[in-house]
C-alpha positions as CSV (number, residue, x, y, z in Angstrom):
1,X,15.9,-9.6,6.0
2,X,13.2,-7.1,5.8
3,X,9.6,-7.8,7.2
4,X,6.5,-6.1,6.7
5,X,3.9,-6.1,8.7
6,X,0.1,-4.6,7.7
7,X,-2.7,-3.6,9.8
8,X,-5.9,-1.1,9.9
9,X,-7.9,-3.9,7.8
10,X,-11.7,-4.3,8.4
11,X,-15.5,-3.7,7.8
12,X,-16.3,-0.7,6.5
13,X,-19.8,0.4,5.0
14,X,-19.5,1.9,1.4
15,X,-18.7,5.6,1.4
16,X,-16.5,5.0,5.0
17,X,-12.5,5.0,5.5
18,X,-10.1,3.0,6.9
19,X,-6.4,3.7,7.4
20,X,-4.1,0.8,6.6
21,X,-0.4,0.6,8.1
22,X,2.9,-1.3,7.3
23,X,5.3,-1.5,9.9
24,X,8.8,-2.3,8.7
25,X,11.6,-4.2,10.5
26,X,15.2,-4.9,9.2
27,X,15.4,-2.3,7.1
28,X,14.7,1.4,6.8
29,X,11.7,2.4,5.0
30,X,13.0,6.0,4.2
31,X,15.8,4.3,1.7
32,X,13.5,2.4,-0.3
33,X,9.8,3.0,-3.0
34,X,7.1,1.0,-1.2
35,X,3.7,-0.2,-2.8
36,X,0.8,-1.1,-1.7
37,X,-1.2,-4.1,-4.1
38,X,-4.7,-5.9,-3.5
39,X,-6.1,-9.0,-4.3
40,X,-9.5,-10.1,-4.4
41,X,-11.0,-13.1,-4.1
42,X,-10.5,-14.8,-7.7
43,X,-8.5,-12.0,-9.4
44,X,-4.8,-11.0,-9.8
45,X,-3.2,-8.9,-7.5
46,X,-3.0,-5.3,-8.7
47,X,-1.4,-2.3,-8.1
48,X,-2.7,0.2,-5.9
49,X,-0.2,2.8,-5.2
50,X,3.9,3.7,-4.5
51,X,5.7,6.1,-2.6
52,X,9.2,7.1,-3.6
53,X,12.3,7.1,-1.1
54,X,12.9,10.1,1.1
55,X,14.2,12.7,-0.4
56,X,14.0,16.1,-1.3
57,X,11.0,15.1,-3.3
58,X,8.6,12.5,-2.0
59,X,7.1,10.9,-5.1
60,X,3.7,9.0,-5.1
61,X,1.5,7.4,-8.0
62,X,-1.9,5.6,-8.0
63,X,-3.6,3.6,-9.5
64,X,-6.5,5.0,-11.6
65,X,-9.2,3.0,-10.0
66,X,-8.1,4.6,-6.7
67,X,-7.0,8.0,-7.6
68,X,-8.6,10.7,-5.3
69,X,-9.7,8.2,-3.0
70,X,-6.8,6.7,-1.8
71,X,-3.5,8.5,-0.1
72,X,0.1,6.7,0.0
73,X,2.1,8.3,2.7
74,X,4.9,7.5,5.1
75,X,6.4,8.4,8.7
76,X,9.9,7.8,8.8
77,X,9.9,7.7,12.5
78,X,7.8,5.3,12.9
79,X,9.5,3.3,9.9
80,X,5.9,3.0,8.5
81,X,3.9,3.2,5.5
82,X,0.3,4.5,5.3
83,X,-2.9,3.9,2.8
84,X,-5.6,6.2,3.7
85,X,-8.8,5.1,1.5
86,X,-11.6,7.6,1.8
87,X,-15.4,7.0,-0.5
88,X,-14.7,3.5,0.1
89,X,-16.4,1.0,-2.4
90,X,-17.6,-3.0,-2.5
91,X,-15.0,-2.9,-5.3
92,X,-11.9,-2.2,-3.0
93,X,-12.7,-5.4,-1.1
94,X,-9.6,-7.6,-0.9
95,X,-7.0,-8.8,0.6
96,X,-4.4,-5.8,0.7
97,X,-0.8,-6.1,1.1
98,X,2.2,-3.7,1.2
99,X,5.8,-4.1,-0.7
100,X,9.0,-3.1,-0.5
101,X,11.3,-2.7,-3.5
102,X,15.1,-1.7,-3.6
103,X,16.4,-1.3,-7.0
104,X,13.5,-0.2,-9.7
105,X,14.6,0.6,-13.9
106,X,11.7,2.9,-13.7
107,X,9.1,4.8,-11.9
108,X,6.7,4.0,-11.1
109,X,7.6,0.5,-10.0
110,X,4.1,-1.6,-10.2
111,X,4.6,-5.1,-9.8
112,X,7.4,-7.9,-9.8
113,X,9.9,-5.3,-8.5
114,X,8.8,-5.5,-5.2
115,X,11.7,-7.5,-3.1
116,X,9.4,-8.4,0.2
117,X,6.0,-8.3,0.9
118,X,3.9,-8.6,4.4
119,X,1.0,-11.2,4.7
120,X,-1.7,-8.7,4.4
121,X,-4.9,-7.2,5.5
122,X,-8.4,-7.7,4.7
123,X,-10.4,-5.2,3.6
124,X,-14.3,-5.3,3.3
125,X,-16.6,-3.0,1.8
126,X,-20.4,-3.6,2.2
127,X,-22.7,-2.0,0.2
């Protein structure tokens, strides 16, 4: 049984960063795609960005309300996943969680892939 755990959440003034991290236990996070999602206080949880499985390519896609803000990244050492979010805004408030998924038809996988999940972190943006 994999289980993820998150971290790095906060307060964070608009424009600021914070550096997110999912620790993985029972499994390795080198064999697998992991995502990270959000969810805000009365909306669905969305995609935010995925990271391929180690190989000789790393793969990584985001989504567009975070692209070239945000950074997906992993250290297989550490069996961790990373989400670097620079220019934060009040709009990336939520509640963030990251995902593991083992078997995908396609990339990039964005939603009810995702096999196990952590419990999340909190994220807040003031403006």
């Amino acid at each position: 049984q994999v289980q993820l755990v998150e971290s790095g959440g906060g307060l964070v003034q608009a424009g600021g960063s914070l550096r997110l991290s999912c620790a993985a236990s029972g499994g390795t996070v080198s064999h697998y795609a992991m995502g990270w999602f959000r969810q805000a206080p009365g909306k669905e949880r969305e995609f935010v960005a995925a990271i391929s499985a180690s190989g000789i390519y790393t793969i990584t896609y985001y989504a567009d309300s975070v692209k070239g803000r945000f950074t997906i990244s992993r250290d297989n050492s550490k069996n961790t996943v990373y989400l670097l979010m620079n220019s934060l805004k009040p709009e990336d408030t939520a509640l963030y969680y990251c995902a593991i998924v083992r078997t995908y038809g396609s990339w990039p996988p964005t939603g009810k892939e995702y096999d196990y999940w952590g419990q999340g972190t909190q994220v807040t943006v003031s403006s």
